[in-house]
PyMOL Python script that loads the backbone (N, CA, C, O; Angstrom):
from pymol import cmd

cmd.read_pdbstr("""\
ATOM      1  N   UNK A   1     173.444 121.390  80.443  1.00  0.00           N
ATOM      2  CA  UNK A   1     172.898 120.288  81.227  1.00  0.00           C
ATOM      3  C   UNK A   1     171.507 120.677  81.732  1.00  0.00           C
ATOM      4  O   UNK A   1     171.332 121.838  82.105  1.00  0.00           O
ATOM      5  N   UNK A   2     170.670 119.938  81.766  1.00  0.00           N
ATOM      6  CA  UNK A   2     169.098 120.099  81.985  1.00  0.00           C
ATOM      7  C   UNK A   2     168.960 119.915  83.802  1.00  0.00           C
ATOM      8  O   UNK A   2     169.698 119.091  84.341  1.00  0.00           O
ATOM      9  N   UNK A   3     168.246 120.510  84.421  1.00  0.00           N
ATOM     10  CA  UNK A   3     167.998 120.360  85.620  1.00  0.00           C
ATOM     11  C   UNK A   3     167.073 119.630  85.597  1.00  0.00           C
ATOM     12  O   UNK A   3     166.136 119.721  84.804  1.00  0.00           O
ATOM     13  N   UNK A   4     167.227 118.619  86.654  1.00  0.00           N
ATOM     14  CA  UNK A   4     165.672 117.899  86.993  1.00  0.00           C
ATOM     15  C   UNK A   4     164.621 118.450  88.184  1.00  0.00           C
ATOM     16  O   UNK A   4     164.888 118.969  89.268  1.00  0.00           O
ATOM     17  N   UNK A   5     163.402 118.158  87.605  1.00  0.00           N
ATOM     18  CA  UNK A   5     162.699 118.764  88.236  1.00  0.00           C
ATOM     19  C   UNK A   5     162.093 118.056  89.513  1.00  0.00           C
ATOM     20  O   UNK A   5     161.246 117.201  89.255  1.00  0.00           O
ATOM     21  N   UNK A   6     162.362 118.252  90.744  1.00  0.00           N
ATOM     22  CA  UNK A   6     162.045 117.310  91.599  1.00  0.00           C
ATOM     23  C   UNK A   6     160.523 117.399  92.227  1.00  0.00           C
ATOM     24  O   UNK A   6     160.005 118.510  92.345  1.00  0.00           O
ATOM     25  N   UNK A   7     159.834 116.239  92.618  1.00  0.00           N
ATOM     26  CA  UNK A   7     158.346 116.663  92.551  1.00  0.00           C
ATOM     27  C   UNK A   7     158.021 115.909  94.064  1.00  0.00           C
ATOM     28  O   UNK A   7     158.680 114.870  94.040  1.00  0.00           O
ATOM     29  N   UNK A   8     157.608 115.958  94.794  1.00  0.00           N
ATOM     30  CA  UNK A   8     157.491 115.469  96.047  1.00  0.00           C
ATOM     31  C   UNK A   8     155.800 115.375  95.967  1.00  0.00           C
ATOM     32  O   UNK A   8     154.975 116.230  95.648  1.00  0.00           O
ATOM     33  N   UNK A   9     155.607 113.658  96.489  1.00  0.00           N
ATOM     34  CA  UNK A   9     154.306 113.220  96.555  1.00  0.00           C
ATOM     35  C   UNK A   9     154.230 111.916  97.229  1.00  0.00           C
ATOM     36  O   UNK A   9     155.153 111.119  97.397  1.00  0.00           O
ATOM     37  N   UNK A  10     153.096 111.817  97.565  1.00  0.00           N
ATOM     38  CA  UNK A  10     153.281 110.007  98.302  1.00  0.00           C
ATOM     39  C   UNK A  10     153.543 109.235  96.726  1.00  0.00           C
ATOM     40  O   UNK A  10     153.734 109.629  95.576  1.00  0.00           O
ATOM     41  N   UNK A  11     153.428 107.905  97.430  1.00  0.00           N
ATOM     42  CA  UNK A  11     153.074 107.011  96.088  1.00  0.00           C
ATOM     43  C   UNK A  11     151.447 106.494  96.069  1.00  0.00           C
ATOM     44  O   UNK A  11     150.908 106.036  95.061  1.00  0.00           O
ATOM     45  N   UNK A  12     151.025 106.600  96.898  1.00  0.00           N
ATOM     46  CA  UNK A  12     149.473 106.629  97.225  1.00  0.00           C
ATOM     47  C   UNK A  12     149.009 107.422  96.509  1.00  0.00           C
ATOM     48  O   UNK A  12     148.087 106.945  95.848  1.00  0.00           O
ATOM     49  N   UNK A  13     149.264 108.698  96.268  1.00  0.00           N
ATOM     50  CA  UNK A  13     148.732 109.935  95.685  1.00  0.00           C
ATOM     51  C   UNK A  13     149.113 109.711  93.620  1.00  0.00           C
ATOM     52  O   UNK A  13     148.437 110.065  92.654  1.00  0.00           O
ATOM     53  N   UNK A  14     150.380 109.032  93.698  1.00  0.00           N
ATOM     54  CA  UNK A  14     150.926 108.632  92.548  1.00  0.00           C
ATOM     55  C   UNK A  14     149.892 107.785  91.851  1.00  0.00           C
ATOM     56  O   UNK A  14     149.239 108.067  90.846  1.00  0.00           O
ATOM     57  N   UNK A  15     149.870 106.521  92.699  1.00  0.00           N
ATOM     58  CA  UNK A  15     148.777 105.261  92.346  1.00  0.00           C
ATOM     59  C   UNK A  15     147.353 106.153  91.687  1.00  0.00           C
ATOM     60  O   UNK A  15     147.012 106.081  90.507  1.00  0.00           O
ATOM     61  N   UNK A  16     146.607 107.028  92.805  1.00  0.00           N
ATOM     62  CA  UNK A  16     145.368 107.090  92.292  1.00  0.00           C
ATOM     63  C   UNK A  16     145.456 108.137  91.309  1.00  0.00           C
ATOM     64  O   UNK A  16     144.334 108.356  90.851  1.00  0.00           O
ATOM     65  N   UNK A  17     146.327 108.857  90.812  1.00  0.00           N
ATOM     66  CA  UNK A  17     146.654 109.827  89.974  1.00  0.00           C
ATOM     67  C   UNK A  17     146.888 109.088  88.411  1.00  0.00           C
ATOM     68  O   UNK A  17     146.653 109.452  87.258  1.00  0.00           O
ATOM     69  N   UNK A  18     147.420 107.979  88.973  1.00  0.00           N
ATOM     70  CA  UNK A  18     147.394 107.323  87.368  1.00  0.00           C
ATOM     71  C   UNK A  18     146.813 106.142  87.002  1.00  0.00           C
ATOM     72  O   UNK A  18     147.018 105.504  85.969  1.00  0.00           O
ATOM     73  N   UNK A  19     145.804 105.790  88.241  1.00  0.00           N
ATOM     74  CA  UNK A  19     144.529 105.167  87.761  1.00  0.00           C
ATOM     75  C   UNK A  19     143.667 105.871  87.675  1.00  0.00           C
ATOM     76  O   UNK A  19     142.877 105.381  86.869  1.00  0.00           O
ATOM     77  N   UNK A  20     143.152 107.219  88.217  1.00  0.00           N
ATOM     78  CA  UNK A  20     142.290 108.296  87.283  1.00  0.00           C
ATOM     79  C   UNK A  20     142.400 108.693  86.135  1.00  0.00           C
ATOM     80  O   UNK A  20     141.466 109.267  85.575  1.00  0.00           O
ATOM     81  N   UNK A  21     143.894 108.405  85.382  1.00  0.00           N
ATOM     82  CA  UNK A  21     144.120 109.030  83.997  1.00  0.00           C
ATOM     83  C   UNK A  21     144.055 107.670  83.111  1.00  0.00           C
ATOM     84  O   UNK A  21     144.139 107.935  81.912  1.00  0.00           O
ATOM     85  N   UNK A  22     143.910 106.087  83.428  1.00  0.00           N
ATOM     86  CA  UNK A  22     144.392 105.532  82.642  1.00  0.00           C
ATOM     87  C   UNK A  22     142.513 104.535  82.918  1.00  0.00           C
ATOM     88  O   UNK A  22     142.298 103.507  82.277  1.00  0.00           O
ATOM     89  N   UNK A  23     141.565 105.036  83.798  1.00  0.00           N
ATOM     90  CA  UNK A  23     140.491 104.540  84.132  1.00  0.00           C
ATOM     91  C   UNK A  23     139.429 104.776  83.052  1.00  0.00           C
ATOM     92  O   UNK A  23     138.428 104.223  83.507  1.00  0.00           O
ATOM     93  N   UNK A  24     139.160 105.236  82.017  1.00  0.00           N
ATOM     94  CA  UNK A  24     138.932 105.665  80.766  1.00  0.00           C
ATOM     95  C   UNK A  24     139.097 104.692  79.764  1.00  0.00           C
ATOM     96  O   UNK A  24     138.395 104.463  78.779  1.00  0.00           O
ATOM     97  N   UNK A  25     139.930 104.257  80.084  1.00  0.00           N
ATOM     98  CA  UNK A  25     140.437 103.140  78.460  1.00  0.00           C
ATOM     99  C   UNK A  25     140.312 101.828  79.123  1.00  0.00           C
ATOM    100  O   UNK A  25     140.228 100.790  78.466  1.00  0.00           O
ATOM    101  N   UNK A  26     140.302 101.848  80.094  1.00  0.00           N
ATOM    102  CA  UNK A  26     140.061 100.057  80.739  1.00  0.00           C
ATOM    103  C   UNK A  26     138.837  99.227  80.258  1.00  0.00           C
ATOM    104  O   UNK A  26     137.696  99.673  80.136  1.00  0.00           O
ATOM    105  N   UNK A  27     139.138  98.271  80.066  1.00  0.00           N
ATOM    106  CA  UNK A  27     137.611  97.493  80.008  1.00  0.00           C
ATOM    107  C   UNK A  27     137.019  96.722  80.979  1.00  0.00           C
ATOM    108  O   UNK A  27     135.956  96.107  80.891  1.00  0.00           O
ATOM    109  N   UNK A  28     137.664  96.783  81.775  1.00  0.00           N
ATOM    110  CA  UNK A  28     137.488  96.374  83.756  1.00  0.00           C
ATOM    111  C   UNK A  28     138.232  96.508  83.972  1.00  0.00           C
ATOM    112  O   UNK A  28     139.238  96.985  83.447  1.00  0.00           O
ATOM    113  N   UNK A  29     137.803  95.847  85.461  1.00  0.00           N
ATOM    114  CA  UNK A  29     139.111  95.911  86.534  1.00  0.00           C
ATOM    115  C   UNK A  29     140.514  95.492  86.578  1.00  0.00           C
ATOM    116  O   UNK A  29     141.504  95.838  87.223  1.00  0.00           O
ATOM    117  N   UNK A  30     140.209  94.467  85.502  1.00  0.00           N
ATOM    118  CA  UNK A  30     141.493  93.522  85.482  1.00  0.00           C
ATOM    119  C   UNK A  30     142.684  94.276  84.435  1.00  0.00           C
ATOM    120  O   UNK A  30     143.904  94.172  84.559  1.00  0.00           O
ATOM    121  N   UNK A  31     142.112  94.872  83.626  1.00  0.00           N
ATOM    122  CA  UNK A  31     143.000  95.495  82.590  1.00  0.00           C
ATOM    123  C   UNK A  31     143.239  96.828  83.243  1.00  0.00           C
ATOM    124  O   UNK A  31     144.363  97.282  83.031  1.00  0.00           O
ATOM    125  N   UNK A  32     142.440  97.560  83.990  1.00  0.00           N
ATOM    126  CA  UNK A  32     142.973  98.666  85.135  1.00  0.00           C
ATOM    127  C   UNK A  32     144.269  98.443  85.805  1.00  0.00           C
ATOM    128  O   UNK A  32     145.329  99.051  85.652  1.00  0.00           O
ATOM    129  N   UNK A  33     143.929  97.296  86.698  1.00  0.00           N
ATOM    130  CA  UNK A  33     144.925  97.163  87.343  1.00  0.00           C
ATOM    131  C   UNK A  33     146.668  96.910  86.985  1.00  0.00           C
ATOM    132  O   UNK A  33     147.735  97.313  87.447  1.00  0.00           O
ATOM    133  N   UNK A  34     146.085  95.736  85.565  1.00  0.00           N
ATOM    134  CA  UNK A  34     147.574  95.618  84.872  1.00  0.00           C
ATOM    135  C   UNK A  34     147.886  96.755  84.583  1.00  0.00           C
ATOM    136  O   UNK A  34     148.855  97.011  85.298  1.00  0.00           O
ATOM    137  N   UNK A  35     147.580  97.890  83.759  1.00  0.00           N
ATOM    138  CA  UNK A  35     147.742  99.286  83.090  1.00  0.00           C
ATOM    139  C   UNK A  35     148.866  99.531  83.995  1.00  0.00           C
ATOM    140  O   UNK A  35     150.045  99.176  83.986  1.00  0.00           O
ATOM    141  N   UNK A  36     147.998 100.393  84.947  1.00  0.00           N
ATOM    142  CA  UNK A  36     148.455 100.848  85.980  1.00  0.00           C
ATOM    143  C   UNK A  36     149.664 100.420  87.262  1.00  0.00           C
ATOM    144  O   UNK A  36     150.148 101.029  88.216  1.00  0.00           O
ATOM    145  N   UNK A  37     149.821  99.052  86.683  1.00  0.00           N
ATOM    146  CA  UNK A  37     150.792  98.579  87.547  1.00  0.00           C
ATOM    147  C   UNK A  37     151.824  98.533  86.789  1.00  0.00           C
ATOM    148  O   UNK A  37     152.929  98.645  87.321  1.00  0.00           O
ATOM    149  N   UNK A  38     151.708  98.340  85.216  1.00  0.00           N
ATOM    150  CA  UNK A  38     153.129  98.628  84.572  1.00  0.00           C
ATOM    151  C   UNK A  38     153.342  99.899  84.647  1.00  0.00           C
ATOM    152  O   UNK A  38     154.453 100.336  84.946  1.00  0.00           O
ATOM    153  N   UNK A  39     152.310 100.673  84.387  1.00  0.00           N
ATOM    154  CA  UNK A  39     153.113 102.121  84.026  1.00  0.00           C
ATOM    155  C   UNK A  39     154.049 102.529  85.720  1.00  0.00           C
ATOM    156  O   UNK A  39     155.179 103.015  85.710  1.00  0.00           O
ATOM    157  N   UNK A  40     153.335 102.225  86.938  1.00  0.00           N
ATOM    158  CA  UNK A  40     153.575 102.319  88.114  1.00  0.00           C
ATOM    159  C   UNK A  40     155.504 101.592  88.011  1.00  0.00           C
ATOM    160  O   UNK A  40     156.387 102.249  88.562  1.00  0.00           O
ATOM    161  N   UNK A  41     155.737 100.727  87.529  1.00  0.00           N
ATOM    162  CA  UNK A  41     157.248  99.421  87.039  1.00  0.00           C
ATOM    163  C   UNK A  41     157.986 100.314  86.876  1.00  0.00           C
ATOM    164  O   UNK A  41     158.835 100.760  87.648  1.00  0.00           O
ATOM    165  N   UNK A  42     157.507 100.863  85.119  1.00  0.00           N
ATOM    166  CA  UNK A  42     157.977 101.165  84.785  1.00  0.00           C
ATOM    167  C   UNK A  42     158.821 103.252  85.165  1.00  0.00           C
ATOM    168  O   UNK A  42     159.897 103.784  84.891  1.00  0.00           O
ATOM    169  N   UNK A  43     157.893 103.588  85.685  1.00  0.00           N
ATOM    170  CA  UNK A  43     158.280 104.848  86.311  1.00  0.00           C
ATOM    171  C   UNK A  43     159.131 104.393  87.241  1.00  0.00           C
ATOM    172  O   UNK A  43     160.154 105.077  87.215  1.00  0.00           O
ATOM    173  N   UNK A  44     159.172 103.519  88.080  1.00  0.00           N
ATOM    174  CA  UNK A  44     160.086 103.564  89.198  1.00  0.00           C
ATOM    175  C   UNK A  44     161.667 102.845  88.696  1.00  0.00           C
ATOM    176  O   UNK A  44     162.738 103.174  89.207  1.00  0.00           O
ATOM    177  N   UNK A  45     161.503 101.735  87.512  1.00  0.00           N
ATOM    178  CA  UNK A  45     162.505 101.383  87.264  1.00  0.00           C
ATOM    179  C   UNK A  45     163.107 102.218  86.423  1.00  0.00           C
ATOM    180  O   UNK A  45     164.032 101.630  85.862  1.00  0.00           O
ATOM    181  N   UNK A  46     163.002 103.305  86.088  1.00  0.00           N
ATOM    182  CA  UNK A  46     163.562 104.467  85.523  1.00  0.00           C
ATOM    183  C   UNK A  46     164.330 105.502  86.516  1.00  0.00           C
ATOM    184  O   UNK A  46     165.161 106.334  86.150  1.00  0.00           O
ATOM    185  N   UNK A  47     163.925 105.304  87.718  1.00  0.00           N
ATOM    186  CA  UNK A  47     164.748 106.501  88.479  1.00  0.00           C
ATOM    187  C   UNK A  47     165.664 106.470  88.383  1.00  0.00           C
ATOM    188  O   UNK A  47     166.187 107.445  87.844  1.00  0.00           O
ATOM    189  N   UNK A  48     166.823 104.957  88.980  1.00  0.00           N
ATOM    190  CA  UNK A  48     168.282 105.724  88.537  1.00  0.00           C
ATOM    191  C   UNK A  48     168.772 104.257  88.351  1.00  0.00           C
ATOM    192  O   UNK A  48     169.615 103.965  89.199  1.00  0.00           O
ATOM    193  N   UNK A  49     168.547 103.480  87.679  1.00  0.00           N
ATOM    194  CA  UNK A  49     168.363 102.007  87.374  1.00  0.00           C
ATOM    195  C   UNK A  49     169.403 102.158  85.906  1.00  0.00           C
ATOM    196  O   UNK A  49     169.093 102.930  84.998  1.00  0.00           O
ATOM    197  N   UNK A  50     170.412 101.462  85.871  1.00  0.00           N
ATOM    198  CA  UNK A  50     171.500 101.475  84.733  1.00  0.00           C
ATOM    199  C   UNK A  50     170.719 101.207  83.266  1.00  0.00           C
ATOM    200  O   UNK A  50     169.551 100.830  83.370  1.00  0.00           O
ATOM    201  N   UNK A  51     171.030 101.301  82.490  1.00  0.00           N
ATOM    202  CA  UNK A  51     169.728 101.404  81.173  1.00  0.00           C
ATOM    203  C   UNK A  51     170.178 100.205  81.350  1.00  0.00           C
ATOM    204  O   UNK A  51     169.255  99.733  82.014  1.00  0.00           O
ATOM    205  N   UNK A  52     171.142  99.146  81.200  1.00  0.00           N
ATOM    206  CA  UNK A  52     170.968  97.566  80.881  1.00  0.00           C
ATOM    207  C   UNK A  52     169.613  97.255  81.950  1.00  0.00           C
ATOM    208  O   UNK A  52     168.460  97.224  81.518  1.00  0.00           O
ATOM    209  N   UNK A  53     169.841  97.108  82.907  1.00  0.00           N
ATOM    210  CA  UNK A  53     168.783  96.996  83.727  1.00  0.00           C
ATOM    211  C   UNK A  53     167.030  97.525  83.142  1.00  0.00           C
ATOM    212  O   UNK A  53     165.939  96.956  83.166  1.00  0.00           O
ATOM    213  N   UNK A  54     167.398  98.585  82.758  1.00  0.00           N
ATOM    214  CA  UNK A  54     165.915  99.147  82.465  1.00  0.00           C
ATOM    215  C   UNK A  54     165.372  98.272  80.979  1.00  0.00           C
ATOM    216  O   UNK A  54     164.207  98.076  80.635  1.00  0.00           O
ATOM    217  N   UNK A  55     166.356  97.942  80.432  1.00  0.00           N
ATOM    218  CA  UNK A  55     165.876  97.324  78.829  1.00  0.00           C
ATOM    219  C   UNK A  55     165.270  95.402  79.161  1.00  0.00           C
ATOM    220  O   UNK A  55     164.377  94.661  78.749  1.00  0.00           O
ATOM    221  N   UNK A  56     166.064  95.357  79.831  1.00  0.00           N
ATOM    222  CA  UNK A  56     165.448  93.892  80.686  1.00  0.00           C
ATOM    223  C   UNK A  56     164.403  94.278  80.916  1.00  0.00           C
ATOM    224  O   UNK A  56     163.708  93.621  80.141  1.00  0.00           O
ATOM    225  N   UNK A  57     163.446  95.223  81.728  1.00  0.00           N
ATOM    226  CA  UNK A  57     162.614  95.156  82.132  1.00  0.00           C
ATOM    227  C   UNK A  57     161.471  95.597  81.133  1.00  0.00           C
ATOM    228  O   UNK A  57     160.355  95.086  81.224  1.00  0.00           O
ATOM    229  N   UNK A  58     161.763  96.552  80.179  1.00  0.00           N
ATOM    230  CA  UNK A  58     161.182  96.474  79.151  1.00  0.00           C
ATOM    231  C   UNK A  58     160.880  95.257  78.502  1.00  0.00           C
ATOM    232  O   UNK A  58     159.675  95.041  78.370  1.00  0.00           O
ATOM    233  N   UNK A  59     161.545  94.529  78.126  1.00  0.00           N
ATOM    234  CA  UNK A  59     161.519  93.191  77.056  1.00  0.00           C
ATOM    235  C   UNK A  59     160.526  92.640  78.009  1.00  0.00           C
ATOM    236  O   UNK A  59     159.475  92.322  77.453  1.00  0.00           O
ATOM    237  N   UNK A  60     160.565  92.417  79.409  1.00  0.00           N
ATOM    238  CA  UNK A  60     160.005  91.722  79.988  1.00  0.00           C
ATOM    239  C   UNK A  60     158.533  92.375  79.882  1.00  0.00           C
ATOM    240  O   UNK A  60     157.649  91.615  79.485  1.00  0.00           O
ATOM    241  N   UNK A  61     158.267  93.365  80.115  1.00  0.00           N
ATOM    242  CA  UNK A  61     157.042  94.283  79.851  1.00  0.00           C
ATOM    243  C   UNK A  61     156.246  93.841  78.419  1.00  0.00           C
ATOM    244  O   UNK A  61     155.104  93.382  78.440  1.00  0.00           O
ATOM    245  N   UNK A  62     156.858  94.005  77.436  1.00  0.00           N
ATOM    246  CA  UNK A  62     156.635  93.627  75.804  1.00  0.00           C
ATOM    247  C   UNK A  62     156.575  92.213  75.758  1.00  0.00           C
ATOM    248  O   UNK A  62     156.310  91.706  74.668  1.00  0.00           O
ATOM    249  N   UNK A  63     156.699  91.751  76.375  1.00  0.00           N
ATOM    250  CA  UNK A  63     156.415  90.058  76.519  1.00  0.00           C
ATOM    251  C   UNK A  63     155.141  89.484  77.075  1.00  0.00           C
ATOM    252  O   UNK A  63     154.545  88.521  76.593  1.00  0.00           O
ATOM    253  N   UNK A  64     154.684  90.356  78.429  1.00  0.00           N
ATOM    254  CA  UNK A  64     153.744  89.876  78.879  1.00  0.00           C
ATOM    255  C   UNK A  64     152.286  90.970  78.099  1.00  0.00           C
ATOM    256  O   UNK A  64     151.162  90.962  78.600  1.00  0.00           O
ATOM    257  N   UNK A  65     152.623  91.763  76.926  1.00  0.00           N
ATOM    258  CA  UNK A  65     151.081  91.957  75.984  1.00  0.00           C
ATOM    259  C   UNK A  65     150.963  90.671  75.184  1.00  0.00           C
ATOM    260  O   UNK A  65     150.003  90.497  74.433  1.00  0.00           O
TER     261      UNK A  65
END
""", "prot")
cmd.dss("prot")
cmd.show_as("cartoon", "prot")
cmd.util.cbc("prot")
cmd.orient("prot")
């Protein structure tokens, strides 16, 4: 069995951590912000969210490109 690795941070610190990594490929603001707000979804609806649950939210993700 794999241990998880637990990482302690705000989500403030989260936010600008992965709009510094994803601020590069944007073509403004507007595509920044979407980026970053799915990937932001999608990390959190992964914590301990039943996979039926998580695949809904996928489809829903793949719907709105």
């Amino acid at each position: 069995m794999q241990k998880r690795k637990v990482v302690r941070t705000t989500l403030g610190d989260l936010i600008v951590s992965v709009t510094d990594e994803v601020r590069p490929f944007a073509r403004d603001p507007w595509s920044l912000y979407r980026a970053v707000s799915w990937i932001l979804s999608d990390l959190l609806a992964h914590q301990e969210t039943p996979k039926r649950l998580r695949q809904k939210h996928l489809r829903g993700f793949a719907n709105a490109l």
